[in-house]
N, C-alpha and C positions, 0 to 999 in steps of 0.2 A: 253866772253869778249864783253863787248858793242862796237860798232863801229860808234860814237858820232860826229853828225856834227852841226854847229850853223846855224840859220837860220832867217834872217832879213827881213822884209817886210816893206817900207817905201812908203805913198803917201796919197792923199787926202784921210779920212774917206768916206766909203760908208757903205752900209747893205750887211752884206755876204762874205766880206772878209776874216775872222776867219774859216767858213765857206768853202769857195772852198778850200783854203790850207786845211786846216782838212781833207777835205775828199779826194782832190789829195793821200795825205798821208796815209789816212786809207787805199785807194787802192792800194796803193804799198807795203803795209805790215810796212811802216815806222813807229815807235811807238813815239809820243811824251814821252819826260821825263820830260820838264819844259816849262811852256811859262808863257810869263810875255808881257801885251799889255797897252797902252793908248792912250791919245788924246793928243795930244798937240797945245801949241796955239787956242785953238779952235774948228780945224777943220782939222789936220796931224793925220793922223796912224802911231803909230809906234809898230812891234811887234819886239820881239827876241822867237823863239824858240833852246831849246836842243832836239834832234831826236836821235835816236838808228836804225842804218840804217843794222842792225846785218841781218835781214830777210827781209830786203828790194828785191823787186823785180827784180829789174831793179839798170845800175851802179851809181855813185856817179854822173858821166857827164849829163845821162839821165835824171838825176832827176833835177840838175841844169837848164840843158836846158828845159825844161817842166815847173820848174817853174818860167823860167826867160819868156816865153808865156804866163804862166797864169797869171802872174804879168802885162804884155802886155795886155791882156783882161781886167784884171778888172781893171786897171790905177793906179796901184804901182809897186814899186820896189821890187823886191824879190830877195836875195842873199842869198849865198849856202858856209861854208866854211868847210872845215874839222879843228876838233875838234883841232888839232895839229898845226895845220897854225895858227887857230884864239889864242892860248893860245900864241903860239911864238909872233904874232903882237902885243899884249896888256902888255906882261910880263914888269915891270918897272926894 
């Protein structure tokens, strides 16, 4: 059973963004399952990924907190929800 959380990255476009997360993830064993990215206005990043956090290294908080740093580093936003939260917030 996958163990699926959603994953938003929000902030000025730079080079390498797609990038550190990716690889944050590859080394935690986190597998992408979807991403979907663009530019908006111009000059906004906006990604969403879905992850499968099944063989993930490290917990669901860890990884939050890590990416809410590395989002600190490279000057976006980066939020973490489980899969189950973000389906209840959005359901109409």
């Amino acid at each position: 059973m996958k163990n699926k959380t959603i994953i938003t990255v929000v902030g000025k476009d730079t080079v390498g963004i797609i990038a550190r997360v990716c690889t944050y993830l590859a080394e935690k064993q986190i597998n992408i399952l979807d991403i979907s990215q663009t530019i908006v206005a111009g000059d906004y990043f906006n990604m969403m990924m879905v992850v499968d956090r099944s063989a993930a290294a490290n917990s669901f908080g860890e990884m939050s907190d890590d990416l809410d740093r590395l989002g600190q580093q490279i000057g976006v936003v980066i939020k973490c929800q489980r899969e189950e939260i973000f389906d209840s917030m959005h359901r109409l």
